[in-house]
C-alpha positions as CSV (number, residue, x, y, z in Angstrom):
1,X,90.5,173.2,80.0
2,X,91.5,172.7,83.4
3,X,94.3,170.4,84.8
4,X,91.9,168.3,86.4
5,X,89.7,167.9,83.5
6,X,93.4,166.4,81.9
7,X,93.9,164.1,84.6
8,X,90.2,162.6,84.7
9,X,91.0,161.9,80.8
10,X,94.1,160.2,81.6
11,X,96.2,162.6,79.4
12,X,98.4,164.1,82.2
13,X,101.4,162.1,82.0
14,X,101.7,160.3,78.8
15,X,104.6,159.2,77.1
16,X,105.4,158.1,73.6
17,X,108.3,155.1,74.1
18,X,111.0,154.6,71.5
19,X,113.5,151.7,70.5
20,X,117.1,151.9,71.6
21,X,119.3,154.2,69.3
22,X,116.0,155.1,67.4
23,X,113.3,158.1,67.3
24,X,110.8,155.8,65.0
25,X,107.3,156.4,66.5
26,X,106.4,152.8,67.0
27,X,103.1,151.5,66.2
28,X,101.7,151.8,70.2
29,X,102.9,155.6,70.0
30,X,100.8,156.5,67.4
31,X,97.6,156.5,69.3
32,X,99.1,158.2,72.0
33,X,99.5,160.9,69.8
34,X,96.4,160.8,68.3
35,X,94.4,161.3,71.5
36,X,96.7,164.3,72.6
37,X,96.4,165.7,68.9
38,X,92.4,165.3,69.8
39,X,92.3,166.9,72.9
40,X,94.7,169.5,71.2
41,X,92.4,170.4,68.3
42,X,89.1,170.9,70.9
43,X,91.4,172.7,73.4
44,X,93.1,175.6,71.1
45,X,94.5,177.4,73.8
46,X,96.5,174.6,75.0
47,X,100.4,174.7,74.0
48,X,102.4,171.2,74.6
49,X,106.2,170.8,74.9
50,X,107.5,167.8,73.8
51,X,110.4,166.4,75.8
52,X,112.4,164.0,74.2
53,X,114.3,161.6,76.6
54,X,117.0,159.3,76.5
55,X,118.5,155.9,78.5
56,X,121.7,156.5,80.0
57,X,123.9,154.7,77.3
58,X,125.4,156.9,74.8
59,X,127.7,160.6,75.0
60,X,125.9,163.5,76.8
61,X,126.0,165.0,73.2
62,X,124.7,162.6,71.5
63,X,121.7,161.7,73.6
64,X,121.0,165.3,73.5
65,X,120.8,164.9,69.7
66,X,118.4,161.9,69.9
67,X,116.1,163.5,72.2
68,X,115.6,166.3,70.2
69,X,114.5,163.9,67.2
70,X,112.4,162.1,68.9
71,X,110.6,165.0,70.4
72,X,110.7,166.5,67.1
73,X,109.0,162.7,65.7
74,X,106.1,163.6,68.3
75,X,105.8,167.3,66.9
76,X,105.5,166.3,63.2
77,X,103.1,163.8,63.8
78,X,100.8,166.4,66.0
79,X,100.7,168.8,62.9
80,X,100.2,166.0,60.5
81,X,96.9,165.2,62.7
82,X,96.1,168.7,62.5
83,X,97.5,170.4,66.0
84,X,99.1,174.1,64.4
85,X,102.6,174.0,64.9
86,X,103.2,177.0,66.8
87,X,101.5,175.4,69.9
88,X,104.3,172.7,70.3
89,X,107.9,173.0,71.6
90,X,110.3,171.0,71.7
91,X,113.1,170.3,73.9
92,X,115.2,167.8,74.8
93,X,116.7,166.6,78.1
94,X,119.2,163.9,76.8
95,X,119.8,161.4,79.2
96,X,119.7,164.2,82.3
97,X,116.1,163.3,83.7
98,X,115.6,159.6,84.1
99,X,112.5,157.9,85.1
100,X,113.8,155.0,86.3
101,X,117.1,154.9,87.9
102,X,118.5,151.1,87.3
103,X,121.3,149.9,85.1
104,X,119.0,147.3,82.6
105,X,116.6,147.4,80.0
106,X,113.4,147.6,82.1
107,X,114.9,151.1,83.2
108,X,116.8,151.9,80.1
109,X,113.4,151.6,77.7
110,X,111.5,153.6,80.4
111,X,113.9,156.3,79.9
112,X,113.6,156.4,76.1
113,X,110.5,158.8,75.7
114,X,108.8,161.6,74.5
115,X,106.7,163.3,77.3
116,X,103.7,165.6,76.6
117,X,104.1,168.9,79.3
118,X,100.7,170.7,78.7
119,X,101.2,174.3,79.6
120,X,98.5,176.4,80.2
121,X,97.6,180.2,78.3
């Protein structure tokens, strides 16, 4: 599958969005998944990486540590649909890579994600 053919779909960029001090998938996340996890199980050569993103509140450490679980949420959800698990990574960028840049929660719940990064073999 070509990147275009990912972008007409309107899986290029999609995010699965988590609670403040939580890496629960929430009930909106869950079909998110589930079309990725589709288009993973037609496309097998596609590998994702999961990166898990915080808000800006909390240690360096610690929001580290929470990225990583909720990227890791994403990943056990994508082999529980049926994506093999050596074609996910995971990493997580903490609070290092903000999306939005303000000091409230309209920023602050943009920030706490889970971001699909297709890459390509």
């Amino acid at each position: 599958m070509q990147v275009f053919e990912r972008t007409k779909v309107g899986l290029d960029k999609q995010s699965v969005y988590f609670d403040f001090d939580n890496y629960a998938i929430k009930p909106e996340g869950f079909s998110v998944i589930t079309e990725h996890a589709n288009l993973a199980n037609t496309y097998t050569q596609d590998h994702v990486t999961l990166q898990g993103n915080c808000d800006e509140r909390g240690s360096r450490e610690y929001n580290l540590a929470l990225g990583q679980h909720r990227a890791e949420a994403v990943k056990k959800r994508l082999v529980l649909l049926g994506v093999p698990e050596a074609r996910i990574e995971t990493v997580s960028l903490g609070k290092e890579k903000p999306r939005a840049l303000c000091h409230d929660e309209s920023c602050w719940h943009e920030n706490r994600r889970t971001d699909f990064i297709d890459t390509w073999k």
